[in-house]
Residue, then its C-alpha position, 0 to 999 in steps of 0.5 A: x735877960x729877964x723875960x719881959x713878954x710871953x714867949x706867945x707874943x715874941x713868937x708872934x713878932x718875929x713871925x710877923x717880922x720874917x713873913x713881911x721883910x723875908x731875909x732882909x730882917x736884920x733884927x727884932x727887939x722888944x721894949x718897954x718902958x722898963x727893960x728889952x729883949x732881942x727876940x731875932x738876930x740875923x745869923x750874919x750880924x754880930x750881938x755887939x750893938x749898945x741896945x741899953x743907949x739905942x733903945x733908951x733913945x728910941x723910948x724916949x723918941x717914941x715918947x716925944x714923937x708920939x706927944x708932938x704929933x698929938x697935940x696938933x692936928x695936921x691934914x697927915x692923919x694921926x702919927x703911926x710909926x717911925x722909919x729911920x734910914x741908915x747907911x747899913x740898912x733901917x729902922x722901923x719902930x712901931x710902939x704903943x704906951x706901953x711897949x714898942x718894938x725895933x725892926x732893922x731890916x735891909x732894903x724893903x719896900x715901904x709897901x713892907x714897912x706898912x704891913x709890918x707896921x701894921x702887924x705889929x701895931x695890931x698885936x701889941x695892941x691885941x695882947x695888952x688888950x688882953x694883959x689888962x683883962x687878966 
């Protein structure tokens, strides 16, 4: 798989991801517009999921989300990041413009899901800052 990020940055989303979610982190995988690559994957867990058609979906989810929730203004606040619950566990997407990142975990509390939401959304944000100005 090409390498689509520095290994700085992947390094730093897992690390971020581990720390908040401990051993409930199932999976890291970052994406862009463009193309993905899974950066974690629990020892436990099979490489046999379709990323191509998941994170496809969850590209154009972000995209679609993210224009909805912009042209109204609701007494929620702006839109920050997605959670979505499966029977085997959830999923939490977290995404600028230009790329986005996919956690499955197990069971975590939603105080964990906002830190590593939060985390995430920080340096993605801090490390295209920093792409732009090179």
């Amino acid at each position: 798989m090409t390498e689509i990020l520095s290994e700085t940055l992947a390094d730093e989303l897992v690390s971020i991801a581990r720390t908040a979610t401990g051993d409930s982190l199932r999976s890291v995988t970052y994406f862009n517009r463009s193309n993905f690559e899974q950066l974690y994957l629990r020892s436990d867990l099979e490489r046999d999921a379709d990323l191509d058609t998941f994170v496809g979906h969850e590209w154009r989810g972000y995209r679609d989300t993210t224009n909805a929730y912009q042209a109204t203004e609701t007494e929620l606040g702006a839109y920050r990041y997605t959670i979505r619950a499966f029977e085997n566990g959830y999923l939490l997407r977290v995404g600028t413009e230009r790329s986005s990142v996919l956690l499955t975990t197990d069971d975590v509390t939603m105080q964990e899901f906002e830190e590593v939401a939060e985390a995430v959304s920080r340096s993605l944000e801090s490390h295209s800052e920093s792409s732009d100005h090179e």
